[in-house]
N, CA, C and O of each residue as an XYZ file, in Angstrom:
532
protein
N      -1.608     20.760      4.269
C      -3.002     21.165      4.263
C      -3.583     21.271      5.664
O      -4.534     22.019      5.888
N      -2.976     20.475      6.676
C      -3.322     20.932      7.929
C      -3.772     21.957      8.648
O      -4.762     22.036      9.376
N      -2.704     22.969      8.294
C      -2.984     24.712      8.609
C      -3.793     25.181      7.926
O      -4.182     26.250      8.396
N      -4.598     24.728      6.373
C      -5.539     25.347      6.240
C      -6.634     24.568      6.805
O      -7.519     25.256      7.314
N      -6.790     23.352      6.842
C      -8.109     23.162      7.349
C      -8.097     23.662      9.281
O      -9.151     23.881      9.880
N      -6.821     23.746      9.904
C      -7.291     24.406     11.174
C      -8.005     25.743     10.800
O      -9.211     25.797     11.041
N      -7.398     26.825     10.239
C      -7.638     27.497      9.403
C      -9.416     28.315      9.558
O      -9.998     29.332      9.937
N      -9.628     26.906      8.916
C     -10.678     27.159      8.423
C     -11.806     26.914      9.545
O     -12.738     27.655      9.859
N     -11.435     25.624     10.067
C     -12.086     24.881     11.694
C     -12.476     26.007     12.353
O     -13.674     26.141     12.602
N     -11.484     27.069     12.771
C     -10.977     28.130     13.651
C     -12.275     29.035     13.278
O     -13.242     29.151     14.031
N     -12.183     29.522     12.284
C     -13.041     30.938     11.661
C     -13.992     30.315     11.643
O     -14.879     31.121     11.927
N     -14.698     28.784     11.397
C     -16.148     28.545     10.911
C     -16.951     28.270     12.361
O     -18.153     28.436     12.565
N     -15.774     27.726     13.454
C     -16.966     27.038     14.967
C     -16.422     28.149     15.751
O     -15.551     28.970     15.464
N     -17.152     27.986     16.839
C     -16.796     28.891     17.780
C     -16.736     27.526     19.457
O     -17.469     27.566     20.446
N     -16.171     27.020     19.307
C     -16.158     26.268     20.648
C     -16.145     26.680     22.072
O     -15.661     27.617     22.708
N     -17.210     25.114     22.464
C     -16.418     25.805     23.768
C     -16.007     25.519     24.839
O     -15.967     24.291     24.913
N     -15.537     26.165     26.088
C     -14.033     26.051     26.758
C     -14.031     24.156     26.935
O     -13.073     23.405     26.752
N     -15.399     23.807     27.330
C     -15.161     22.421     27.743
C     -14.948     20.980     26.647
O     -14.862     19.783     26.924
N     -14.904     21.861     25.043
C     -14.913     20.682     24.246
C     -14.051     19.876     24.499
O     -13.216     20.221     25.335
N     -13.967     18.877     24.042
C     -12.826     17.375     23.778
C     -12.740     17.160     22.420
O     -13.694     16.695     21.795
N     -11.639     17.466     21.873
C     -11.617     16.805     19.958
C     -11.022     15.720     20.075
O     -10.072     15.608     20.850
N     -11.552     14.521     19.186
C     -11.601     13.175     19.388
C     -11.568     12.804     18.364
O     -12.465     13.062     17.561
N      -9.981     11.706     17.921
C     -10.149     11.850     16.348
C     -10.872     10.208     16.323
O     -11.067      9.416     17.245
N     -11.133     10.123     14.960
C     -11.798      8.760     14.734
C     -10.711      7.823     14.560
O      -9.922      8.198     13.692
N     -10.470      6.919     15.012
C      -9.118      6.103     15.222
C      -9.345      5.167     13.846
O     -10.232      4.338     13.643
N      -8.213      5.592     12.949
C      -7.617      5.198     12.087
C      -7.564      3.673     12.164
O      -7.667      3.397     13.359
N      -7.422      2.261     11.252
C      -6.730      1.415     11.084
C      -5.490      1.673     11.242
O      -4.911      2.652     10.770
N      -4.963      0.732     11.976
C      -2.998      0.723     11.818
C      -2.112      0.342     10.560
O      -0.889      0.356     10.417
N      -3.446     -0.107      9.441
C      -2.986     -0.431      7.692
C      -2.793      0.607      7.697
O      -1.590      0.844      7.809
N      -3.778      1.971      7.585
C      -3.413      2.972      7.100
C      -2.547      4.310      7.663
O      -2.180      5.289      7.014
N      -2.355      4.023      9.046
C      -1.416      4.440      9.743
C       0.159      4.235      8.933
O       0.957      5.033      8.442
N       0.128      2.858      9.071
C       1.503      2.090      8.670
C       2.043      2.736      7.132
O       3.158      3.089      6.748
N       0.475      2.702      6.354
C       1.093      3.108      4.952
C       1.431      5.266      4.340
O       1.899      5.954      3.433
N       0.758      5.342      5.674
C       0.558      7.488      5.553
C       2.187      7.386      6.160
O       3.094      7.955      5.554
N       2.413      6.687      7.274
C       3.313      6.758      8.267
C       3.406      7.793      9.758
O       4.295      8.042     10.572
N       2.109      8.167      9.596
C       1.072      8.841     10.687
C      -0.154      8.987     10.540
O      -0.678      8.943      9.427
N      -1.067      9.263     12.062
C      -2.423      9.558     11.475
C      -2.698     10.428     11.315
O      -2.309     11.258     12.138
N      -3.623     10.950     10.082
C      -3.733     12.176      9.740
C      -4.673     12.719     10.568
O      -4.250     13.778     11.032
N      -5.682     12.464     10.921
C      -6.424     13.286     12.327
C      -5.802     13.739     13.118
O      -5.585     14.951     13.099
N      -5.392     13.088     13.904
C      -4.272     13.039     15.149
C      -3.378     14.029     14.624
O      -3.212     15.017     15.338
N      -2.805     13.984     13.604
C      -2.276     15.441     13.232
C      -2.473     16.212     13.376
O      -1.822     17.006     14.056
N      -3.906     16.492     12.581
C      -5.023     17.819     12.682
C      -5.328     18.082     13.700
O      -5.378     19.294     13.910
N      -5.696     17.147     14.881
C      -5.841     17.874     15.906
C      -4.849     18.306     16.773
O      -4.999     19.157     17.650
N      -3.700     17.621     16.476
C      -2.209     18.060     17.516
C      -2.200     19.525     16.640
O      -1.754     20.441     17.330
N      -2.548     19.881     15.443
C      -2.398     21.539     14.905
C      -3.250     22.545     15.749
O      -3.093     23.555     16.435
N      -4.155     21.777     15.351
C      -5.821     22.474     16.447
C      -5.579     22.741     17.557
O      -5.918     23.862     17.936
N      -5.095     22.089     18.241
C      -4.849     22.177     20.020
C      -4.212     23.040     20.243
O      -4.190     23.357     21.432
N      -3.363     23.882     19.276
C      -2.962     25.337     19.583
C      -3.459     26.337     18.696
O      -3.105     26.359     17.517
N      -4.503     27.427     19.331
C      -4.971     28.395     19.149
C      -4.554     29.554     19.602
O      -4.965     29.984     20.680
N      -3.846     30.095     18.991
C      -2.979     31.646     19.560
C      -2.351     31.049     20.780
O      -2.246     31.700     21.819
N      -1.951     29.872     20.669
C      -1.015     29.880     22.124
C      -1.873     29.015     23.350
O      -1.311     28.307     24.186
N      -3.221     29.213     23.270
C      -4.491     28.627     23.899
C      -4.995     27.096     23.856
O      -5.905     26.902     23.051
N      -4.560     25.993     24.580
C      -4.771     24.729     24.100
C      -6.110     24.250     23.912
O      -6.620     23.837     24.954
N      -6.784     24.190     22.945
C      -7.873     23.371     22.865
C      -7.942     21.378     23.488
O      -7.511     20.436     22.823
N      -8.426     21.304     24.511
C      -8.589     19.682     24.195
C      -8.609     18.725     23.415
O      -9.550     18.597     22.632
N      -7.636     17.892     23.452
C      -7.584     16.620     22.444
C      -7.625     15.230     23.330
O      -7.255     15.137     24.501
N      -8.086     14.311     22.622
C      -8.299     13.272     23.671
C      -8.633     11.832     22.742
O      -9.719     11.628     22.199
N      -7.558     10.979     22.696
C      -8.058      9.377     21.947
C      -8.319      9.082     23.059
O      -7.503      8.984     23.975
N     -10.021      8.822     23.149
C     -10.852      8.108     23.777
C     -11.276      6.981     23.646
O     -11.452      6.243     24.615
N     -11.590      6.534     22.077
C     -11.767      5.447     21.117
C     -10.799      4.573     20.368
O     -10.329      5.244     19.450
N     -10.477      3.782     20.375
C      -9.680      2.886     19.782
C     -10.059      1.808     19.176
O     -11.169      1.290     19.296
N      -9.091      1.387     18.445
C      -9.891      0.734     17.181
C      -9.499     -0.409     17.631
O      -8.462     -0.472     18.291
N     -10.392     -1.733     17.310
C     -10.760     -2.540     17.697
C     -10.151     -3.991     16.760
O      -9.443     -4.944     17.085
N     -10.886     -3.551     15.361
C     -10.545     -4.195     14.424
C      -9.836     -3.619     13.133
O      -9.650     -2.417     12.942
N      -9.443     -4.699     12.220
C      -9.134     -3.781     11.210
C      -9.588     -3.919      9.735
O      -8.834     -4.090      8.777
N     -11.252     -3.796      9.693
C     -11.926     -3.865      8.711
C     -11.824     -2.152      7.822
O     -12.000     -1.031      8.299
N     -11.529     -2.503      6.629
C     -11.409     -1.520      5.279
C     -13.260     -1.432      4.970
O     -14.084     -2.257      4.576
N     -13.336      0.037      5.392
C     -14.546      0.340      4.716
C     -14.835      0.568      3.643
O     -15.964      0.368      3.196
N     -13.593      1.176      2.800
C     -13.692      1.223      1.194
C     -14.192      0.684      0.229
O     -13.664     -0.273     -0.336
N     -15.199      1.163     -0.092
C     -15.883      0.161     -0.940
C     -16.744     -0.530     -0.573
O     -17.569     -0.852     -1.427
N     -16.881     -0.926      0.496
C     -18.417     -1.592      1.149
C     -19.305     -1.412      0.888
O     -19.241     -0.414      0.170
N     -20.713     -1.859      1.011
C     -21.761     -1.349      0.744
C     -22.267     -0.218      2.046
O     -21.354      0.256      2.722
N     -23.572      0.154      2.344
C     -23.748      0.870      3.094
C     -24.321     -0.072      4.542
O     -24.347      0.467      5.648
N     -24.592     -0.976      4.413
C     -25.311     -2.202      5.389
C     -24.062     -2.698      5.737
O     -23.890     -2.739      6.955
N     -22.915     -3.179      4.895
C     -22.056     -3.930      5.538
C     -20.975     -3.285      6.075
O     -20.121     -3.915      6.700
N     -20.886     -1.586      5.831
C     -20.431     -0.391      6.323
C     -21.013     -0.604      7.903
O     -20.259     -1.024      8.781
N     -22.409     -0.276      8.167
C     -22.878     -0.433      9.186
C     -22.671     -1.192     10.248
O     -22.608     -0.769     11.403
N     -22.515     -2.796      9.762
C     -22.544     -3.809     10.712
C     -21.077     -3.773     10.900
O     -20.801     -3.854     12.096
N     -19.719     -3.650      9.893
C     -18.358     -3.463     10.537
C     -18.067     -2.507     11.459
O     -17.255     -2.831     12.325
N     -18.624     -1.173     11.499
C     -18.324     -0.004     11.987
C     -19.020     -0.142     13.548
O     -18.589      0.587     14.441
N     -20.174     -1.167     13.839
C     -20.871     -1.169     15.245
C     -19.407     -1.949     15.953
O     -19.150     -1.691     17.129
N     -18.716     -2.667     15.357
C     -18.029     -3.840     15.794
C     -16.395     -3.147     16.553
O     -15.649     -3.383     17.504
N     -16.530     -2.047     15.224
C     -15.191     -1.475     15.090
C     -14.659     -0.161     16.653
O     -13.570      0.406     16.564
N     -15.254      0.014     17.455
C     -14.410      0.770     18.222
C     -14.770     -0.005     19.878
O     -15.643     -0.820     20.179
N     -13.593      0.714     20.802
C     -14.147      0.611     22.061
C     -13.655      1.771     22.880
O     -12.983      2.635     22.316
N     -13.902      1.857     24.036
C     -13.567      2.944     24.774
C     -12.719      2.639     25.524
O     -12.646      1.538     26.070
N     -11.646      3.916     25.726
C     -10.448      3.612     26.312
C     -11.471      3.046     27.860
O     -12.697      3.044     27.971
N     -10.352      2.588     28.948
C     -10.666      2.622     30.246
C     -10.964      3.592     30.979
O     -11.575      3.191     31.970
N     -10.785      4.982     30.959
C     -10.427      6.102     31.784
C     -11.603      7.009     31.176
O     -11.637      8.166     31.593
N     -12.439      6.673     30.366
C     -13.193      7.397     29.644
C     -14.306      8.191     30.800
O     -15.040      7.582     31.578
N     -14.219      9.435     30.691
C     -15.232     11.031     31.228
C     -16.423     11.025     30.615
O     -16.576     11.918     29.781
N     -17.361     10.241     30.793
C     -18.553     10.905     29.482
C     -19.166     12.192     30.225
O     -20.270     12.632     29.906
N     -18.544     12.645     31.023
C     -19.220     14.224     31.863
C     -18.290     15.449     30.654
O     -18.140     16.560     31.160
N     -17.818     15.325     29.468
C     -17.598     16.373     28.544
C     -18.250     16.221     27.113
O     -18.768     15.225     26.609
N     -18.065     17.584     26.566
C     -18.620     17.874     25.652
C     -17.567     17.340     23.888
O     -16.813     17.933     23.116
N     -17.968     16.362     23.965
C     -16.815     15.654     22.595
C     -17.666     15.976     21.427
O     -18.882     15.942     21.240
N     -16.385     16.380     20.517
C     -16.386     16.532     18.874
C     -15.543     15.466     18.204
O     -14.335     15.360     18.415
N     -16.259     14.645     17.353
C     -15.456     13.760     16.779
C     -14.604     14.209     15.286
O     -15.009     14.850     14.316
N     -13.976     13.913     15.418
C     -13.028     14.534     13.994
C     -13.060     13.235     13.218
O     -12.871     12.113     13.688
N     -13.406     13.645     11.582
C     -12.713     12.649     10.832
C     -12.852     13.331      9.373
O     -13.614     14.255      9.087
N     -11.949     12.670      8.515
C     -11.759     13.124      7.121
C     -12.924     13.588      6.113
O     -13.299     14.584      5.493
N     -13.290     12.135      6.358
C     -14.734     12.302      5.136
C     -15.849     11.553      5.436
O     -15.393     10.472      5.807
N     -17.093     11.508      5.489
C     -18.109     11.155      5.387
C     -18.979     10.560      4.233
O     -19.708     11.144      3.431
N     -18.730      9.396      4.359
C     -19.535      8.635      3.016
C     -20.367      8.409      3.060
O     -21.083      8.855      2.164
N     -21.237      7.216      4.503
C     -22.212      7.103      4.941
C     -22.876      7.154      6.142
O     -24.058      6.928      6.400
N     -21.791      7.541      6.970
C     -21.818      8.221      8.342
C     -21.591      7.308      9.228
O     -21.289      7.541     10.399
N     -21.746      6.017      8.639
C     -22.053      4.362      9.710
C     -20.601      4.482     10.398
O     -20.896      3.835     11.404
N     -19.402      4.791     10.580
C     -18.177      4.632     11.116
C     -18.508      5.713     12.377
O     -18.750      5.294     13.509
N     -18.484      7.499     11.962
C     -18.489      8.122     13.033
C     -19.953      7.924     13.942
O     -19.899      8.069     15.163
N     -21.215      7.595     13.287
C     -22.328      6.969     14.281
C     -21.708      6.193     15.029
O     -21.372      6.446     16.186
N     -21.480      5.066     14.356
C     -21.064      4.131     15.454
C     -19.910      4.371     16.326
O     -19.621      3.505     17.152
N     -19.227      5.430     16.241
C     -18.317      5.932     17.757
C     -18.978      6.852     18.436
O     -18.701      6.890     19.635
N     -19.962      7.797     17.957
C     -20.898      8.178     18.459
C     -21.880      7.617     19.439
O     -21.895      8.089     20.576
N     -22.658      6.707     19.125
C     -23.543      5.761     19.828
C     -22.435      4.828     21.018
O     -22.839      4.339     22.073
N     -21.091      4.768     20.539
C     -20.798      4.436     21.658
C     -20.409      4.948     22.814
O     -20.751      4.577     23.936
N     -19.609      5.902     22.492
C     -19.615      6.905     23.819
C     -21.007      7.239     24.540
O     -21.178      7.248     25.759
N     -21.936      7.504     23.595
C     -23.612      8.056     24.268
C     -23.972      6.220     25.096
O     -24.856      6.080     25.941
N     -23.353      5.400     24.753
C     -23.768      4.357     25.493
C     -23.147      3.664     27.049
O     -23.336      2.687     27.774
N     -22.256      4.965     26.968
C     -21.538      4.774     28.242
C     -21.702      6.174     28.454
O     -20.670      6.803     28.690
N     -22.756      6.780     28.419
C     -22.905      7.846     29.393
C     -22.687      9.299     29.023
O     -23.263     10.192     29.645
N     -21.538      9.644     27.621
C     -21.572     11.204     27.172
C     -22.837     11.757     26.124
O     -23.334     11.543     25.018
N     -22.941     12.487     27.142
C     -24.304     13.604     27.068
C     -24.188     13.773     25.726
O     -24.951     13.278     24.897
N     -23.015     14.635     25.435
C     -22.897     15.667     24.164
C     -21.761     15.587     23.214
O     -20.658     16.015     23.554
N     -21.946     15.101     22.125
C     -20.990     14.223     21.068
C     -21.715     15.044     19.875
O     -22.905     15.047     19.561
N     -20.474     15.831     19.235
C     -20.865     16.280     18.302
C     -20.116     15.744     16.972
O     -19.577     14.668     17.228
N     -19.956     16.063     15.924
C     -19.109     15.791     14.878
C     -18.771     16.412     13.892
O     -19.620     17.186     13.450
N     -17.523     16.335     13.213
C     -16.975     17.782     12.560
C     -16.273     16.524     11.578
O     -15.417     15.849     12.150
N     -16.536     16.235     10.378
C     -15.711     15.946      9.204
C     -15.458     16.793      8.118
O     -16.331     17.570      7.730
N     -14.500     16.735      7.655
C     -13.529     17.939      6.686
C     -14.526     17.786      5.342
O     -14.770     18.863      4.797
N     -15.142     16.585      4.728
C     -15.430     16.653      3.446
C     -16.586     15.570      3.431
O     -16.582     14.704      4.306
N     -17.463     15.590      2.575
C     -18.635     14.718      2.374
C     -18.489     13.988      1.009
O     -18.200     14.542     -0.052
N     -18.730     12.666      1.191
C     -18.749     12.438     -0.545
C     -19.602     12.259     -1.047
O     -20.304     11.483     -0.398
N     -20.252     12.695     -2.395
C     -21.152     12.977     -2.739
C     -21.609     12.150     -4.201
O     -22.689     12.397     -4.738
């Protein structure tokens, strides 16, 4: 399903030259049990456009390894402030898109959001594949 959701990524945004795609760093539970991460996939697909590399970049890393599944939306919140940090080497002088699967209550990609904007990147956008509803 990869190639269709690049696919689809491709035809729906129009980026540009200076983005950074930034996936939302997975738990290593669910790493361990896929036996890769599926972002990190998607964007190693993404990063070639007719031959043309788009930017990819784990900036964020995960910290802890709290399961949001099922949480409420408050205790979503308070795990997800806890849950990332920034690599060392981190640029906040580019334009980052955060990638992630799905969107339940947003408290995970906010809170990698707010953290990069708290060390300094201007422009953090976000692109998840599916909403749950």
């Amino acid at each position: 399903m990869a190639d269709v959701f690049v696919e689809l990524i491709l035809q729906t945004f129009d980026f540009d030259n200076d983005a950074v795609f930034v996936p939302l760093p997975t738990i290593s539970k669910h790493v361990r049990e896929r036996g890769f991460g599926h972002i990190e996939y998607l964007l190693r697909r993404l990063s070639w456009d007719d031959g043309q590399r788009l930017a990819c970049a784990k900036v964020l890393k995960r910290v802890n390894s709290t399961v949001q599944v099922g949480s409420s939306s408050e205790k979503r919140k308070t795990q997800a402030a806890k849950a990332y940090e920034l690599v060392k080497n981190f640029n906040p002088n580019k334009h980052f898109i955060l990638v992630d699967d799905v969107w339940t209550t947003g408290s995970s990609m906010l809170a990698a959001a707010q953290k990069m904007r708290s060390q300094g990147a201007q422009k953090v956008d976000i692109l998840v594949i599916t909403k749950t509803v």
